[in-house]
N, C-alpha and C positions, 0 to 999 in steps of 0.2 A: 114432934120436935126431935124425940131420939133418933128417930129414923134418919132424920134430916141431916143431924149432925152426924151421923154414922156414914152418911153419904159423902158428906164434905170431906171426911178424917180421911176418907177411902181415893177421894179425889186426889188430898194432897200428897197421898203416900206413892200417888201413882206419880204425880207431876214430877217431885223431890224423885222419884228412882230414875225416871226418864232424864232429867236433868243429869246426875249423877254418874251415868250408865253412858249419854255420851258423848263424844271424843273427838276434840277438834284436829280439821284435816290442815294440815301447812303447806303450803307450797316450800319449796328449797330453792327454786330458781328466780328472777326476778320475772311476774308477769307479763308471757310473751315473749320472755328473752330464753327460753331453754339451749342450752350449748347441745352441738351435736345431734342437730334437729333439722329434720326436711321440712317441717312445717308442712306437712299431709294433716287435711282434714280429718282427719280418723277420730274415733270416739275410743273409750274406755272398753275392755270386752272383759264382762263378769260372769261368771258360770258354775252350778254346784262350789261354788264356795272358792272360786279358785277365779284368779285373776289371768286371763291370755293374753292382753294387749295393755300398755298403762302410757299414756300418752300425758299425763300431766303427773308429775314425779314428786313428792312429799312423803307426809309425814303424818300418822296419830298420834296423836301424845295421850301418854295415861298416865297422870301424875297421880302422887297418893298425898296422903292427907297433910296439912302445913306440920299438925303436931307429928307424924309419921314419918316427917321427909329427912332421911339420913344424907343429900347431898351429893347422892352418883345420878350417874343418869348410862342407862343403854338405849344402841340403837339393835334393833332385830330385824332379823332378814331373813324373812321366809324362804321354805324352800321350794322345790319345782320341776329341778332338774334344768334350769335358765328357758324353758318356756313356759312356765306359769308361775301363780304365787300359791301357796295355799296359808294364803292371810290368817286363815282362823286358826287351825291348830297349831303350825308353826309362826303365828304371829298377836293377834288379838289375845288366844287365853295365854299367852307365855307373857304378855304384857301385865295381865292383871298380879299373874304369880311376884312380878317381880314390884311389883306395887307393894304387895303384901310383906313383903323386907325395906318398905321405905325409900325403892328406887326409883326414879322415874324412869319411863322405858317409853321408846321410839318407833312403833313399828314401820317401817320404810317400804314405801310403794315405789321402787325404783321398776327402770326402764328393762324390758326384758330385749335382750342383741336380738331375738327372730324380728321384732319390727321393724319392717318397711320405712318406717320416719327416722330409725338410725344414720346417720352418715358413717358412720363409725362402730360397728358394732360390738366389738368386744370392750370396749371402755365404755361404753353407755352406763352398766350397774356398778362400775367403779368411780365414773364422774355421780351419780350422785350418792352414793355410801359415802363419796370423800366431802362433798356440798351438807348432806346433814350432817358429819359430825361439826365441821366448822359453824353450819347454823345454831345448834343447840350451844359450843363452845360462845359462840360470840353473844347470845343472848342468855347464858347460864345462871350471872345474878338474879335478871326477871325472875326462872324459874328454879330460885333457889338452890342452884345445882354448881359443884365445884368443879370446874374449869380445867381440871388435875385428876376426875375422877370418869372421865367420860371413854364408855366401853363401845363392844360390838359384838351381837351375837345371832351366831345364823343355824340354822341345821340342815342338813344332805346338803344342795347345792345354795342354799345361802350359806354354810356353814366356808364352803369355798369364798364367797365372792368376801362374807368377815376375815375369812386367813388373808386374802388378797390386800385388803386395808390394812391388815398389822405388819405387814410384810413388805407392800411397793412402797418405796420410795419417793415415785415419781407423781407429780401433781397432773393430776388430768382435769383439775374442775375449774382452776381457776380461769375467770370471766374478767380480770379487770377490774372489778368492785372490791369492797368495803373488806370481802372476808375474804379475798387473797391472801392477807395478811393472818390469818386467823390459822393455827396449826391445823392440820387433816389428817391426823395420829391417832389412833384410840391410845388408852390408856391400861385397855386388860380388853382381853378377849375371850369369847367363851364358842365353845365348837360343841357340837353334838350330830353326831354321824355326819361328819364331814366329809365334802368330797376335798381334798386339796391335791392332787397328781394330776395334771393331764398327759403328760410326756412318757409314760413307762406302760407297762403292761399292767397297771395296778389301777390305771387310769377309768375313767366312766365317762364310757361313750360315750351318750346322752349331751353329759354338758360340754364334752369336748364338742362334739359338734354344734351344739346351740349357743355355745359361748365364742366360738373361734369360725364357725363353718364349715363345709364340709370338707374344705382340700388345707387345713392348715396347714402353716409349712414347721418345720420341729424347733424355728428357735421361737415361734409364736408360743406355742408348746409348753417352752421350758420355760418362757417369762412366763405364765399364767400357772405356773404348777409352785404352787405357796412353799413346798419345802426347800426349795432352791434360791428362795427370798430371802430365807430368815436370816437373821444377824445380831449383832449384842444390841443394838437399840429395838429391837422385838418386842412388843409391849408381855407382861404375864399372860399366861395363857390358861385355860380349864377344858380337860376334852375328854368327851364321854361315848362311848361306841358300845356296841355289842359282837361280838368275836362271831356270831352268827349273822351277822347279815350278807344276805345275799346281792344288795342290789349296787350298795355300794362296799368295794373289798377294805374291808376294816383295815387292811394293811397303810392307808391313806392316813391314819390317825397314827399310826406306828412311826411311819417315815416322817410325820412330821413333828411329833414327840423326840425323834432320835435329833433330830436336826435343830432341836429348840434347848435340848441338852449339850450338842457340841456346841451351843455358842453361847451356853451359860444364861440363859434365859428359862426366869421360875417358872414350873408348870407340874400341871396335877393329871395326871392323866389313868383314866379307867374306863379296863377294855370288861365288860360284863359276859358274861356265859348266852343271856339272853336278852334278847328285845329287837332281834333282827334290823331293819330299817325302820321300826314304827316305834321307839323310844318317844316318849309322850310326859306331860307331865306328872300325870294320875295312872293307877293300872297296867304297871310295868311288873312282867316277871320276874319272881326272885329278888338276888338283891340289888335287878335294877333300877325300883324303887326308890335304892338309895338315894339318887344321882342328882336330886333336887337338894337334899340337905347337904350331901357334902359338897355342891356348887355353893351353896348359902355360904357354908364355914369356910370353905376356900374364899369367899369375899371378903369375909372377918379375917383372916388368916392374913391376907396381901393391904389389910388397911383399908380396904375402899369403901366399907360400910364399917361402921364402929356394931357390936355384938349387941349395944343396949343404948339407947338414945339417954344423955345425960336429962335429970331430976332436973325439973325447973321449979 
């Protein structure tokens, strides 16, 4: 009999963590209706942990707990270099972390421009970075989330396509429907080893080409290069870099620091010694370390999470 119920307690624990553990997928678009779509039968293409093709464009959600939920919500955007994602470390555990402060968090499976099914491919990841924030906005009481607190965060080259949301202006997603109406603004932003330059020598190949093509012309360029966006409506910002990486030139986080200062828009910004391009959120060198808690208190700091959930 103890056996037995030893077996069962072991059943439940396993059921309750799988449940728990996971993570409903969203669509953003209306079913079948994706803007900016050839409508190629193509599938999904997953690999080592990394996504090359994403042909139906949403959302995981990882919300934390009702007694836990301070009321923000982020979206994160993997990075890649715009042709792949790498979901997990730039996406799924950065989701859990921010769970762990009571936020809800968005990991975004947007469209990468190398696909074949684009019609358009350099606003493919910015129609729908702009499509989730208004889904999450316009559904926010459901998920307990204030409407006034809803962010974007990306790292290396999603770190660009978030500066890209805080920055353009112009509406690429709207469809006609319901959340037209619905703002496509984050509310704070948070950057870690950003690309944001396409247009200068400070620029990264990679996603100039995989984001614009391979003959852009310079003023394609300069609209996609974030520091030449920014403006007094710029939502706060948090950017975290390390002064050694080689892959993308830290100088990207500089110039767009400088530019988020002439135009009077709060931001925290820290250039670290070490962590080259692999800034992570565990096992970072020295006091790269830090760059989790002080993202945390820069949260606290700007209001967007209260420091201690009020006593009920």
């Amino acid at each position: 009999m103890k056996h037995l119920l030893f077996k069962l307690t072991i059943l439940a624990l396993v059921i309750f963590s799988t449940r728990t553990q996971a993570q409903n997928f969203t669509e953003i678009w209306p079913h079948g209706h994706i803007p900016n779509s050839k409508n190629l039968r193509l599938t999904d293409s997953v690999a080592n942990e990394r996504i090359y093709r994403v042909m139906l464009p949403g959302m995981y959600a990882f919300f934390p707990g009702k007694q836990e939920n301070k009321g923000a919500a982020v979206v994160i955007c993997p990075g890649g270099g715009y042709e792949r994602l790498a979901y997990v470390i730039s996406g799924l555990q950065l989701a859990k972390w921010f769970n762990t402060m009571g936020i809800s968090a968005f990991v975004l499976n947007y469209r990468l421009p190398n696909s074949p099914d684009l019609k358009q491919r350099e606003i493919g990841p910015l129609m729908d970075a702009q499509r989730a924030i208004r889904y999450i906005r316009a559904n926010a009481a459901k998920w307990g989330i204030d409407p006034g607190k809803i962010g974007i965060m990306g790292t290396s080259s999603g770190g660009h396509l978030a500066a890209t949301a805080a920055t353009q202006t112009t509406d690429v997603s709207a469809i006609k429907d319901s959340l037209d109406h619905v703002s496509f603004s984050p509310n704070f932003a948070i950057l870690i080893s950003p690309v944001i330059d396409l247009s200068t020598s400070y620029a990264h190949a990679g996603s100039v080409k995989n984001l614009l093509g391979p003959n852009p012309t310079e003023d394609l360029k300069k609209h996609f290069s974030a520091q030449l966006n920014v403006s007094s409506t710029t939502p706060p910002c948090f950017i975290a870099g390390a002064v050694n990486d080689k892959a993308v030139n830290p100088m990207n986080s500089l110039i767009f620091y400088q530019a988020l200062l002439q135009n009077s828009v709060p931001v925290s910004f820290h250039a670290f010694p070490q962590g080259a391009h692999a800034i992570a959120l565990r096992n970072n060198p020295g006091s790269t370390e830090l760059w989790t808690k002080l993202c945390e208190m820069w949260l606290i700091e700007m209001n967007i999470i209260p420091e201690k959930l009020p006593t009920k």
